[in-house]
KEKE-3310 file (N, C-alpha, C; in steps of 0.2 Angstrom, whole numbers, plus 5000, padded with zeros to 4 digits):
npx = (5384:5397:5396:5391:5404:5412:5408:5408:5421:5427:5419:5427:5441:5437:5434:5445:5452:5446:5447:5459:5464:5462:5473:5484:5485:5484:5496:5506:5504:5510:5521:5520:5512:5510:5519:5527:5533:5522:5510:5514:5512:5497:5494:5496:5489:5475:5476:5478:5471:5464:5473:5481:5470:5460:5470:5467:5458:5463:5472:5459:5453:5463:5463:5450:5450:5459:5451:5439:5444:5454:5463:5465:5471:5485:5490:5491:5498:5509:5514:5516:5524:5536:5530:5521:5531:5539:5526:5523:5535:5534:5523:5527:5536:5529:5522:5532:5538:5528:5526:5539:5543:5541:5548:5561:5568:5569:5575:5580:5579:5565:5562:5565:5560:5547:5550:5550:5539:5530:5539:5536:5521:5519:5522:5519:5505:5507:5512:5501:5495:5498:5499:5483:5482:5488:5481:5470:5477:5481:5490:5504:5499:5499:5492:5496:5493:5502:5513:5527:5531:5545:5550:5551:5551:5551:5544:5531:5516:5515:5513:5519:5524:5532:5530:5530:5524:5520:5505:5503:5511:5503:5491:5497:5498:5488:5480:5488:5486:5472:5471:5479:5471:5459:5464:5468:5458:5453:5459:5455:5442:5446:5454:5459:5460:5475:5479:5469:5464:5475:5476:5462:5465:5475:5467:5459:5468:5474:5466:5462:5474:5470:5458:5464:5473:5463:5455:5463:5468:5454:5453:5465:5463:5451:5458:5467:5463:5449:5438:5433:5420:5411:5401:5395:5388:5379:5373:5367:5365:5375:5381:5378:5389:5400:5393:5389:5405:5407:5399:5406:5417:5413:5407:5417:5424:5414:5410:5422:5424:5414:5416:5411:5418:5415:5403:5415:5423:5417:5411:5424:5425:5411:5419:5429:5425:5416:5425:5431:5424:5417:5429:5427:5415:5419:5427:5422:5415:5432:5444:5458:5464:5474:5488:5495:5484:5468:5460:5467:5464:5458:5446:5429:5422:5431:5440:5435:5433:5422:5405:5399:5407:5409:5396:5395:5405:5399:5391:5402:5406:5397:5397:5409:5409:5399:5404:5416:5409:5406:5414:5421:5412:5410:5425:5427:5416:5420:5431:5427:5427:5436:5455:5464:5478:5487:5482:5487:5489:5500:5508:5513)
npy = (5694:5694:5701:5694:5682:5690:5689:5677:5674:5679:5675:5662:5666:5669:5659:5650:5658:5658:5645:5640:5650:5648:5636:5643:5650:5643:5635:5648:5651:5639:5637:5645:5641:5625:5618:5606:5591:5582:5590:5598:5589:5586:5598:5600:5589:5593:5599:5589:5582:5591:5603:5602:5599:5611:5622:5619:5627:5641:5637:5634:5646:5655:5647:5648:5663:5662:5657:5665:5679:5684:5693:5701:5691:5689:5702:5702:5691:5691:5705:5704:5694:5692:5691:5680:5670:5669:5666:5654:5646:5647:5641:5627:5627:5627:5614:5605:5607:5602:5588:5582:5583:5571:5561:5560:5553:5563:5575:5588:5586:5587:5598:5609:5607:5611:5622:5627:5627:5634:5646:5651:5648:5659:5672:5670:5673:5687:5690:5687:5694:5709:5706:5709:5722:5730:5728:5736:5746:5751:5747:5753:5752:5752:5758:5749:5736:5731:5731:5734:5730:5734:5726:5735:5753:5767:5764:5771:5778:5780:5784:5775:5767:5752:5731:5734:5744:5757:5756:5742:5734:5737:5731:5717:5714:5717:5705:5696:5699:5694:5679:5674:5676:5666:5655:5653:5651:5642:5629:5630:5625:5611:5606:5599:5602:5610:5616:5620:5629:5639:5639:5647:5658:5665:5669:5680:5689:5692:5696:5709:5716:5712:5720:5733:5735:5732:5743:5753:5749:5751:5767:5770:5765:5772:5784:5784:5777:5784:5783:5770:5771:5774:5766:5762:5773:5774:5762:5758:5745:5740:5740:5730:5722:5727:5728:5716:5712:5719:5713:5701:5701:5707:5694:5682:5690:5689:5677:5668:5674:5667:5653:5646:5636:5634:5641:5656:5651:5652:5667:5671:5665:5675:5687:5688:5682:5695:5704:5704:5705:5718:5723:5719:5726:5737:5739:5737:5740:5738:5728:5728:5742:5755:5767:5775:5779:5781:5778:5765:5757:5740:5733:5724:5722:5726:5717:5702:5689:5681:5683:5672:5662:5662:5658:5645:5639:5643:5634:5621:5626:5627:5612:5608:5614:5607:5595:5599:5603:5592:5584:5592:5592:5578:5576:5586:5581:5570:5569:5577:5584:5582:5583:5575:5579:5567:5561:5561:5560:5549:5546:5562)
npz = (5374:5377:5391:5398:5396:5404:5417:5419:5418:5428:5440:5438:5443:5455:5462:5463:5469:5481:5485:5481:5490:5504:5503:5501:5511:5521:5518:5521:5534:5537:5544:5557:5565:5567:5577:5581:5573:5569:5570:5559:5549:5550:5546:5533:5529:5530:5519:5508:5499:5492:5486:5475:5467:5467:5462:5448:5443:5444:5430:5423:5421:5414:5403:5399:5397:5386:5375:5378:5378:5367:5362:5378:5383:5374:5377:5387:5394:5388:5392:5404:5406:5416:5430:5428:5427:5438:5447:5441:5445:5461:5460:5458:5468:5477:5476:5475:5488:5496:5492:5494:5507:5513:5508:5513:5529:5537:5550:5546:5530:5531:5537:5529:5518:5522:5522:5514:5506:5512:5512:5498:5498:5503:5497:5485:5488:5487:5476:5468:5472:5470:5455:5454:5458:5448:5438:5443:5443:5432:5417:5406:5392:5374:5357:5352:5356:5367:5380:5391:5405:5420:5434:5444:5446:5450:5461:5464:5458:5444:5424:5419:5427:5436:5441:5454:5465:5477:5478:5473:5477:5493:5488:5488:5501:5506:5500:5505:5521:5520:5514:5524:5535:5530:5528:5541:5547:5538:5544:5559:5557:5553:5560:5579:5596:5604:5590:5584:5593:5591:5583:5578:5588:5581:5569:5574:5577:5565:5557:5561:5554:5541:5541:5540:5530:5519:5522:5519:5506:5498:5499:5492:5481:5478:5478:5465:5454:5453:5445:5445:5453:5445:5437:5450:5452:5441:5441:5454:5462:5465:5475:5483:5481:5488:5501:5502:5504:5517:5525:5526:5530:5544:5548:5547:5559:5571:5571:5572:5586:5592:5590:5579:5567:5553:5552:5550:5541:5530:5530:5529:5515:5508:5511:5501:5491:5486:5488:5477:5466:5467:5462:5449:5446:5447:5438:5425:5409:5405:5405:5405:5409:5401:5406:5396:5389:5386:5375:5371:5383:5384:5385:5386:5373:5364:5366:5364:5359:5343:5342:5337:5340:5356:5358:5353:5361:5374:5378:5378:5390:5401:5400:5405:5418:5423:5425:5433:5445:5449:5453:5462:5472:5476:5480:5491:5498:5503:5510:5521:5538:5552:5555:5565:5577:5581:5573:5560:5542:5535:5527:5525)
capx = (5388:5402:5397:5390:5409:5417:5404:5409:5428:5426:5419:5432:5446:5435:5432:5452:5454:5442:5448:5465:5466:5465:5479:5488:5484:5487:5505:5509:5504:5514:5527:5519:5505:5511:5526:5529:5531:5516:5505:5514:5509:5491:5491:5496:5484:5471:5474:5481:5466:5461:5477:5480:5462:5460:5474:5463:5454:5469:5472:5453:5454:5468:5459:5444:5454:5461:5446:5432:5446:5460:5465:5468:5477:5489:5494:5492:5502:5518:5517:5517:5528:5542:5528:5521:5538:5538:5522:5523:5540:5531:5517:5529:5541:5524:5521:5539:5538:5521:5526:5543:5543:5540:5554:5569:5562:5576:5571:5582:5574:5555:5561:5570:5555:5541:5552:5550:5530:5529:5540:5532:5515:5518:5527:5514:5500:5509:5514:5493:5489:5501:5495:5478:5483:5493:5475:5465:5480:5483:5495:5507:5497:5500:5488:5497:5491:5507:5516:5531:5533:5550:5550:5549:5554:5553:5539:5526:5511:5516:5510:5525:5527:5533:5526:5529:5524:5517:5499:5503:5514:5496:5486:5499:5499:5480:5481:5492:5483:5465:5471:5480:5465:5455:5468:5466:5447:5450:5462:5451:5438:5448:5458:5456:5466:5479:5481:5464:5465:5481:5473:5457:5470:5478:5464:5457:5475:5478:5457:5463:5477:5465:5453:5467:5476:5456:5451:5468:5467:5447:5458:5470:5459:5450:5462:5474:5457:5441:5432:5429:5414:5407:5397:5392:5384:5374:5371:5367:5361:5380:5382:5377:5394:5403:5388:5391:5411:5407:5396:5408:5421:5410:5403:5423:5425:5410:5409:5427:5424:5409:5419:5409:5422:5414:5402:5418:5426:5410:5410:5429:5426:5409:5422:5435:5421:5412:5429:5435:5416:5416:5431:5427:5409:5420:5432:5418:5418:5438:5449:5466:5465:5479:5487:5496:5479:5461:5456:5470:5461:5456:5437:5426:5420:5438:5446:5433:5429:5417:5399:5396:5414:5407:5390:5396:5409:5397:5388:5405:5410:5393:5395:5413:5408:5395:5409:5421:5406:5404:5421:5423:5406:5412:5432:5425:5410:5422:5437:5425:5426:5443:5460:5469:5486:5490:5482:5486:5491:5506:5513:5518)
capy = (5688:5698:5705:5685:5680:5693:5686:5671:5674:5684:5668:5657:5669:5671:5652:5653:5664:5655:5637:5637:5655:5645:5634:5646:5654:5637:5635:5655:5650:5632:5635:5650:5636:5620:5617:5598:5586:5579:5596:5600:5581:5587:5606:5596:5582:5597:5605:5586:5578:5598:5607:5602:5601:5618:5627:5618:5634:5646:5635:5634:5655:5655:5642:5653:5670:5660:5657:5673:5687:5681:5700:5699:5685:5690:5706:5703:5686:5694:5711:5701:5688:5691:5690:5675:5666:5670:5662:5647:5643:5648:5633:5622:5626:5624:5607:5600:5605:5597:5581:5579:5582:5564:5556:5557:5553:5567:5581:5592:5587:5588:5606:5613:5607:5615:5631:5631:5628:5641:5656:5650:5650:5666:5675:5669:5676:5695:5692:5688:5703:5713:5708:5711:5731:5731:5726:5739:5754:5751:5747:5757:5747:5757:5756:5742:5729:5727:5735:5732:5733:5732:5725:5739:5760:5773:5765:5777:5776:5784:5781:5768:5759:5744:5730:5735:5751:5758:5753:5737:5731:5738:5725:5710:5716:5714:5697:5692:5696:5690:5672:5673:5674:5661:5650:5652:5650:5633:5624:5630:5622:5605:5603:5600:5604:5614:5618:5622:5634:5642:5643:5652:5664:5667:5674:5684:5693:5693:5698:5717:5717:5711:5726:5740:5731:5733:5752:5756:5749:5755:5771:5770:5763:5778:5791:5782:5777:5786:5780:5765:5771:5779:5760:5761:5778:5772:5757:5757:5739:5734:5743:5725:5717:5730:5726:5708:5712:5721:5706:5694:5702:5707:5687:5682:5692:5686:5668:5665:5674:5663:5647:5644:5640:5633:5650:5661:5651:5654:5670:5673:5666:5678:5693:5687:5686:5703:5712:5702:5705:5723:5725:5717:5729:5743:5740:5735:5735:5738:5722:5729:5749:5758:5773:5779:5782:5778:5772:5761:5751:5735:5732:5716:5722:5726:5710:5697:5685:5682:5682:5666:5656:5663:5656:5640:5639:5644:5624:5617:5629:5623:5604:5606:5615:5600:5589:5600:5604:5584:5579:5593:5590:5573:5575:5587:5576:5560:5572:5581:5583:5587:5579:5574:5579:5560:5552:5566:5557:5545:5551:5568)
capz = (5375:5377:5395:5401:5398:5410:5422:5419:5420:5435:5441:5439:5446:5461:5464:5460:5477:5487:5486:5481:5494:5511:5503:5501:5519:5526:5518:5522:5542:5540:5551:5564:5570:5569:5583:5581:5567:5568:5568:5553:5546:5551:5543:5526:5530:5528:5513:5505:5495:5487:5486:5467:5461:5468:5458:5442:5443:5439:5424:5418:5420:5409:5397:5397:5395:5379:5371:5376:5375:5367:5364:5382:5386:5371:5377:5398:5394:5384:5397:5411:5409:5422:5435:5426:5427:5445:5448:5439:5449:5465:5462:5457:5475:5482:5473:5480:5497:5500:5490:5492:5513:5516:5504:5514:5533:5542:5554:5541:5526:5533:5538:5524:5513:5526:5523:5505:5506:5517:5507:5491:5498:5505:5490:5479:5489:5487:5469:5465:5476:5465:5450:5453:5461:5441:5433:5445:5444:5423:5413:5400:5386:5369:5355:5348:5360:5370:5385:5394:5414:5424:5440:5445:5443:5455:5469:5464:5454:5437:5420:5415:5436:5435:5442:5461:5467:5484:5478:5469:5486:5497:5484:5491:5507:5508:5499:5512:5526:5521:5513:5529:5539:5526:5529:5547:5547:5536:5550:5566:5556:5550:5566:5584:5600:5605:5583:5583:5595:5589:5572:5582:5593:5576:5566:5576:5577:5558:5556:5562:5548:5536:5541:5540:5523:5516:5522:5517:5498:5498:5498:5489:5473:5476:5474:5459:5452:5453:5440:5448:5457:5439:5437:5456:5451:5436:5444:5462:5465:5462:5480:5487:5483:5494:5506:5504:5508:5525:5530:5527:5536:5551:5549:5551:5566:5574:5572:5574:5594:5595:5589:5574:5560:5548:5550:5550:5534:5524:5531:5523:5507:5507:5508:5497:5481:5486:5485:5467:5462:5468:5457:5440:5445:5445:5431:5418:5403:5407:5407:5406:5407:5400:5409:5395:5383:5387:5370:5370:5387:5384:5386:5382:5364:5356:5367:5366:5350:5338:5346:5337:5344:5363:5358:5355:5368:5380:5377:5381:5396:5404:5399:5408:5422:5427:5427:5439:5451:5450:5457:5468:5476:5480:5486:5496:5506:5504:5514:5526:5543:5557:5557:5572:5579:5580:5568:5551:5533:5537:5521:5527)
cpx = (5395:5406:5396:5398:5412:5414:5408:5418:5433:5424:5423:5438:5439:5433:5441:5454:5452:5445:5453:5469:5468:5471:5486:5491:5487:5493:5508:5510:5507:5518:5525:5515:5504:5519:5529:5529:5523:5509:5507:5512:5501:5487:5492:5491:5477:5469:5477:5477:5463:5467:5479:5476:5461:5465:5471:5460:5457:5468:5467:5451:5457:5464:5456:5446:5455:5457:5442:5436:5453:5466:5470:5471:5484:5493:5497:5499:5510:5519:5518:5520:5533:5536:5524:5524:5536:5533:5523:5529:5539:5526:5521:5535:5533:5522:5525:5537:5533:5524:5534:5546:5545:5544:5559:5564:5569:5573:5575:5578:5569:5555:5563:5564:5547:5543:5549:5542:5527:5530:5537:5526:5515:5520:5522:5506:5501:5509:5504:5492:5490:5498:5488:5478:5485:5485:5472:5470:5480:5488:5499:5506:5496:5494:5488:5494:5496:5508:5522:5532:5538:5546:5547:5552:5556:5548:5533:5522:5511:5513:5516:5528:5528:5527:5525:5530:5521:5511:5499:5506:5507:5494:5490:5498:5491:5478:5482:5489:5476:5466:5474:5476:5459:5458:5468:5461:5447:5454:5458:5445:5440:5451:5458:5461:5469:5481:5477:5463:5470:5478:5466:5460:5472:5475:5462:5463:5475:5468:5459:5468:5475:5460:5456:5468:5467:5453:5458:5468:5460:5451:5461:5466:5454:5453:5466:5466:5449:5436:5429:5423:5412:5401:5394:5386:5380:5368:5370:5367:5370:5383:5383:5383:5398:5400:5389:5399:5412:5404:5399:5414:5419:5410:5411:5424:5423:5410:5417:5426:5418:5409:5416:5412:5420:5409:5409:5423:5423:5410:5416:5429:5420:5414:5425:5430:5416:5418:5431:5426:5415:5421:5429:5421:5412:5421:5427:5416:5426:5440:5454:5463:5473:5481:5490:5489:5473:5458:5459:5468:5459:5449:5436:5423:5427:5442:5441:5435:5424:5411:5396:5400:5411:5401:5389:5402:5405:5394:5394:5407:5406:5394:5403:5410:5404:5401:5412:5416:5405:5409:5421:5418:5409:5418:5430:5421:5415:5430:5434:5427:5432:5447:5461:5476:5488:5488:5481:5487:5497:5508:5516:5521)
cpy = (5690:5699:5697:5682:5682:5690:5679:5670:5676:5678:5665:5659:5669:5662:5650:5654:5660:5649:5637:5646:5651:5638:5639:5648:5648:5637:5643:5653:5643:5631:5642:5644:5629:5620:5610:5597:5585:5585:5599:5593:5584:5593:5601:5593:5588:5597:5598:5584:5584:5602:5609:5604:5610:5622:5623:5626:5640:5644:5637:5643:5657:5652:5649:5660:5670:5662:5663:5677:5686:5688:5702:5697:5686:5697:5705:5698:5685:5699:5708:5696:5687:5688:5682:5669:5665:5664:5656:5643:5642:5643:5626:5620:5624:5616:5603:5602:5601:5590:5578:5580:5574:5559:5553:5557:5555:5572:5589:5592:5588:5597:5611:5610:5610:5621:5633:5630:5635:5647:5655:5651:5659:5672:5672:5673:5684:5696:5694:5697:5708:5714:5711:5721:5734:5732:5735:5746:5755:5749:5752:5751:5753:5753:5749:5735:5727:5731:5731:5733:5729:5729:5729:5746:5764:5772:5768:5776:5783:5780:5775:5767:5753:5742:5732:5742:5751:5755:5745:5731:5733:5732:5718:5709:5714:5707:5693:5691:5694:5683:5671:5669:5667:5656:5646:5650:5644:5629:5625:5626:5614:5602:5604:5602:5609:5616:5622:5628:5640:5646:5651:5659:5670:5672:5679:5690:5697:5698:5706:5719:5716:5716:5731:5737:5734:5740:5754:5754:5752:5762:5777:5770:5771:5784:5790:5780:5779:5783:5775:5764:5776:5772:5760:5769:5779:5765:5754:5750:5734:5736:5734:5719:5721:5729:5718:5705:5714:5715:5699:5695:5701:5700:5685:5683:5688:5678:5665:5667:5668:5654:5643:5645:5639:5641:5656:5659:5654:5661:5675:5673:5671:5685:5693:5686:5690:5706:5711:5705:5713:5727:5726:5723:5736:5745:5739:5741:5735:5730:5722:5736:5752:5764:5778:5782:5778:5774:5766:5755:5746:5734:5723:5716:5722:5720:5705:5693:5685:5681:5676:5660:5656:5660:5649:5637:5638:5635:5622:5619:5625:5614:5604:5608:5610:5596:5592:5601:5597:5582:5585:5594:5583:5574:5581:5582:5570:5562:5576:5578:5584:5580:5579:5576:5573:5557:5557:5560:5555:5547:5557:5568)
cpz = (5379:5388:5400:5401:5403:5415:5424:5421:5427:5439:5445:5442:5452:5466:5464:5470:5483:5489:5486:5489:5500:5510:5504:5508:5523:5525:5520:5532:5543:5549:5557:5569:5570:5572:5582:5574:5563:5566:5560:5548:5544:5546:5535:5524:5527:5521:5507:5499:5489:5486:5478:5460:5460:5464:5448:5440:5438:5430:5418:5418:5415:5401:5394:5395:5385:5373:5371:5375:5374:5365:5371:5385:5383:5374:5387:5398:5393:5391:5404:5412:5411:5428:5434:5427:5435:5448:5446:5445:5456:5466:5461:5464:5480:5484:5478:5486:5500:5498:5491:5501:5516:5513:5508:5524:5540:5545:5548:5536:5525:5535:5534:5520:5516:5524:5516:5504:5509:5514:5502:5493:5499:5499:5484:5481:5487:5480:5465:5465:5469:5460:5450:5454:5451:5437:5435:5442:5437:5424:5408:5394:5380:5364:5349:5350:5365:5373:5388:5401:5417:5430:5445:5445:5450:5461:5468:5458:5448:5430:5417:5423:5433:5440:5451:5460:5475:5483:5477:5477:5493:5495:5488:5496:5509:5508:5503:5519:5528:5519:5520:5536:5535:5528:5536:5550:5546:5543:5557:5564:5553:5556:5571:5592:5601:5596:5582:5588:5592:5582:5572:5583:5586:5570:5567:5575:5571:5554:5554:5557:5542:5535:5539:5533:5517:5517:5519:5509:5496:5497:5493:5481:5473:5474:5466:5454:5454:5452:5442:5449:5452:5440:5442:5457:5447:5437:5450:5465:5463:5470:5485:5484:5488:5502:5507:5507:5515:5530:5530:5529:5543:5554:5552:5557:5573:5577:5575:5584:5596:5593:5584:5569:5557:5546:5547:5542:5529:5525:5527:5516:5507:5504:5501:5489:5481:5485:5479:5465:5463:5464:5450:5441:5441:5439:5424:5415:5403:5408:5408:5405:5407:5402:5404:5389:5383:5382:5370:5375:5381:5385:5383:5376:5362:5360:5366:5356:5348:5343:5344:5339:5352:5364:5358:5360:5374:5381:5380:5388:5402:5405:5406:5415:5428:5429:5432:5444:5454:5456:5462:5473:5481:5482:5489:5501:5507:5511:5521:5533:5548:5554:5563:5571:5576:5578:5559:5548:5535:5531:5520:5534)
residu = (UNK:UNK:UNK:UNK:UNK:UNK:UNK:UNK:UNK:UNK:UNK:UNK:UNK:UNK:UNK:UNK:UNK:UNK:UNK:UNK:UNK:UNK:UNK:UNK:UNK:UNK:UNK:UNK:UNK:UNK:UNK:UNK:UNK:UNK:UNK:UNK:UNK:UNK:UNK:UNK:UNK:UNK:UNK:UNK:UNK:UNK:UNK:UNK:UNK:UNK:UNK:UNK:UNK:UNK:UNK:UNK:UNK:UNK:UNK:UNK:UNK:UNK:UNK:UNK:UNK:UNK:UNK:UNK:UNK:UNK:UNK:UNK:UNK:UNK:UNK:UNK:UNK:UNK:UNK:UNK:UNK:UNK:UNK:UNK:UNK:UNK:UNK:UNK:UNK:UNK:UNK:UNK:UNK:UNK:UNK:UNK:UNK:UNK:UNK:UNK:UNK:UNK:UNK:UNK:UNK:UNK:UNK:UNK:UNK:UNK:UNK:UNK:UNK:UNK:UNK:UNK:UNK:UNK:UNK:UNK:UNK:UNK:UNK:UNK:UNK:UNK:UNK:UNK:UNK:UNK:UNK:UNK:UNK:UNK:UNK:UNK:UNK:UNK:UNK:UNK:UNK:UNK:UNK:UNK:UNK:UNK:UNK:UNK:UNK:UNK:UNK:UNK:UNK:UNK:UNK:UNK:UNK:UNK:UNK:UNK:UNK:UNK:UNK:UNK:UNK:UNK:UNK:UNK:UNK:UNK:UNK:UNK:UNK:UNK:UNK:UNK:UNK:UNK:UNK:UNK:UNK:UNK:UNK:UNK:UNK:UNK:UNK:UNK:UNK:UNK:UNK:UNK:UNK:UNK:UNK:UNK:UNK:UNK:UNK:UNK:UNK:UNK:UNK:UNK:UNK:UNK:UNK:UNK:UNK:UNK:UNK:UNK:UNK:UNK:UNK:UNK:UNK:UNK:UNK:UNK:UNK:UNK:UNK:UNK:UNK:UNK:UNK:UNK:UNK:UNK:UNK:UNK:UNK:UNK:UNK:UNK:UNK:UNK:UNK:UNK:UNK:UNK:UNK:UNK:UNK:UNK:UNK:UNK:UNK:UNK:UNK:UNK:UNK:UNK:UNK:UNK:UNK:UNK:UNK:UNK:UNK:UNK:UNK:UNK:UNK:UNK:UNK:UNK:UNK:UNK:UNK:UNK:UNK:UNK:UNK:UNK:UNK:UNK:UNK:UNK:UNK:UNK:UNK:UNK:UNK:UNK:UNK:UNK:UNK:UNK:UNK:UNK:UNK:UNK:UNK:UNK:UNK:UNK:UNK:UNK:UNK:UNK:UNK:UNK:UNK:UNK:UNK:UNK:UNK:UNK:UNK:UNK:UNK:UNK:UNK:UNK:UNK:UNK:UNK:UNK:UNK:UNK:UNK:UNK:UNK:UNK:UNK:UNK:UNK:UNK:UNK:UNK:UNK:UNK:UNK:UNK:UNK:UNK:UNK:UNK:UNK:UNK:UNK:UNK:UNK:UNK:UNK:UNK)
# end
């Protein structure tokens, strides 16, 4: 039941990345690919009807963390709450700038709220990365259950790094330039014209940063972590998530030169949950691994709950899940299809 939850967790942080990721990527590339007002009206217009619902996900992660591994949540949620804070303030400057653009109707305050969408998309996509590089590289988690990480230390992957190191700043850096490209994939695929081109031009650019950013943390996680690849050598048939991340890169490449975006978005979200799913493959049974003392990792037997609390949870997790597949089946088909330059959402 234990091993069904991480599935399941793994999931909703990958569903997390996918949906709420090309928001992110769309607010990061705000201001490179819309020129005028009205293109920034249009790139909003995009991502305005899902941008909210989409960060539902994080939350319902968090939820589900609560409940299957409450262990977990208790020590990640204390050791990490400076980078915590951070985000939290990050979605909430995300929030304002989308919402609160359209208040005052000045060429300053439309641009001074574009900025703050923009560095907060952008600066939330690095912090994620980070933390995930924190999860992959370990923690100094003691046998108590708890750890403490500065900001940061001396850069370098020691056993008590703070949160930013050379590796943990790679993990961003990656984040950044694949939501980047995700982000770009969703606008050539939402918007037409001269935007829609740009957005094309764009990916293709940002694609090559997203290739080296990805052979370079491939790498890296190899040398700082090994073990990783222990499960891929007990388990071969887990080969086909790293197989499924080469083919949704390639497929990006591909489709976006032959101008098929809706192929080349599908094609980014396939990467974006083969590399989160080629993770959790590695790290299992590992949840949080500790650098200063192995036994003291985290796993899904000594973090999860009782097997008969995950037995009856699992009945509500499914009953929910129907209901969120319901609504976001519909505000997707009732929003499909391109915006225009001239005729975005008069409200931004």
């Amino acid at each position: 039941m234990a091993t069904l939850w991480f599935v399941l967790l793994t999931f909703m942080l990958c569903m997390y990345a996918i949906l709420d990721g090309f928001d992110l990527g769309v607010g990061t590339l705000h201001l490179i690919l819309a020129k005028t007002d009205d293109e920034r009206r249009s790139v909003l217009s995009t991502i305005a009807p899902v941008w909210d619902g989409n960060e539902v996900w994080l939350i319902a992660a968090g939820g589900t963390m609560f409940f299957a591994f409450p262990v977990l949540y208790a020590s990640s949620f204390s050791g990490f709450y400076l980078p915590l804070v951070i985000v939290l303030w990050l979605l909430m400057l995300r929030g304002l700038g989308i919402e609160f653009r359209h208040q005052v109707h000045h060429a300053m305050w439309r641009s001074f709220w574009d900025s703050v969408f923009s560095m907060s998309s952008l600066l939330l996509t690095i912090v994620l990365g980070a933390a995930l590089g924190n999860v992959v590289r370990g923690v100094p988690l003691g046998k108590d259950g708890y750890f403490f990480e500065p900001l940061w230390t001396t850069f370098t992957v020691v056993p008590e790094a703070g949160i930013l190191d050379w590796f943990t700043l790679l993990m961003g850096g990656v984040a950044c330039s694949t939501l980047a490209v995700h982000g770009a994939c969703f606008l050539a695929m939402k918007t037409g014209g001269e935007l829609h081109e740009r957005a094309r031009a764009l990916a293709a650019r940002l694609w090559w940063a997203e290739l080296l950013t990805s052979l370079g943390a491939l790498l890296a996680v190899s040398a700082i972590r090994p073990a990783i690849w222990e499960n891929y050598s007990y388990s071969p048939w887990g080969f086909i998530f790293p197989l499924g991340g080469a083919i949704g890169l390639a497929g990006t490449y591909l489709c976006n030169r032959l101008n098929k975006n809706r192929g080349a978005f599908l094609s980014s979200s396939l990467f974006i949950l083969s590399m989160l799913a080629s993770t959790a493959f590695g790290l299992y049974p590992a949840v949080l691994p500790s650098t200063l003392d192995p036994e003291a990792t985290l796993t899904i037997y000594n973090a999860a709950a009782h097997s008969s609390a995950l037995s009856i949870g699992l009945t509500w997790w499914v009953a929910g899940m129907v209901a969120v597949a319901g609504y976001f089946v519909y505000i997707y088909r009732s929003f499909r299809g391109k915006v225009t330059v001239d005729g975005g959402d008069s409200r931004y």
